[in-house]
N, C-alpha and C positions, 0 to 999 in steps of 0.2 A: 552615802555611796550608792551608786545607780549601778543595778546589775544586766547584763546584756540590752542595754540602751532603752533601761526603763524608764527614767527621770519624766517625773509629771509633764515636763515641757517639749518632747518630743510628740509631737506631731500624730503619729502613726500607731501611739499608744492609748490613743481616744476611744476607742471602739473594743479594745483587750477587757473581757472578764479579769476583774479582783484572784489575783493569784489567792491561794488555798492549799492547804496541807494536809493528806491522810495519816495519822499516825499509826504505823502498824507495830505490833509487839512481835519477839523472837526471846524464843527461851534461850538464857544461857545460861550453859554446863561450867560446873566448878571441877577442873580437870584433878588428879591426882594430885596430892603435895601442892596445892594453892591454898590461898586463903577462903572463906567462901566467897563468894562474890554474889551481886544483886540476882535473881533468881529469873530477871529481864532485861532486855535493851530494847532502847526505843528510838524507832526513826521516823521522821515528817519525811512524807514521799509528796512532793511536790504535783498538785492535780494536773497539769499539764500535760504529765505522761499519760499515755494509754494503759487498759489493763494491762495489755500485753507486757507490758514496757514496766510498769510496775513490778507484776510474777518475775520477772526477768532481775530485777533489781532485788527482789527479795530472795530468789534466787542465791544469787551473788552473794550477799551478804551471810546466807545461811553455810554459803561451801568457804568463803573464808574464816567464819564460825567454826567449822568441823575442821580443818585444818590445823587452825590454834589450839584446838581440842587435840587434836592428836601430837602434837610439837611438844 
């Protein structure tokens, strides 16, 4: 399965650096009245993004973290 028109045989993909993955770690909180849960989660942040764009995604995932935390 070929993602946003990556398939080896297009043309336009000859000259694209080898996608790559950062993996960053985020604590998570075992809320009241849960079970425990893993003490981390983990995401592959796609090298493509810019720093900017990365903080920004980790971001995100941190404030929907804390929200579930507080639900």
């Amino acid at each position: 399965m070929s993602i946003d028109n990556e398939s080896p045989s297009c043309k336009h993909n000859n000259s694209k650096p080898p996608v790559t993955y950062e993996r960053i770690t985020i604590a998570f909180p075992t809320p009241p009245g849960v079970k425990p849960l893993q003490p981390s989660i983990f995401f592959d942040i796609d090298n493509r993004f810019n720093t900017q764009q990365k903080i920004r995604i980790r971001e995100m995932i941190l404030e929907v973290i804390s929200y579930w935390n507080q639900h």
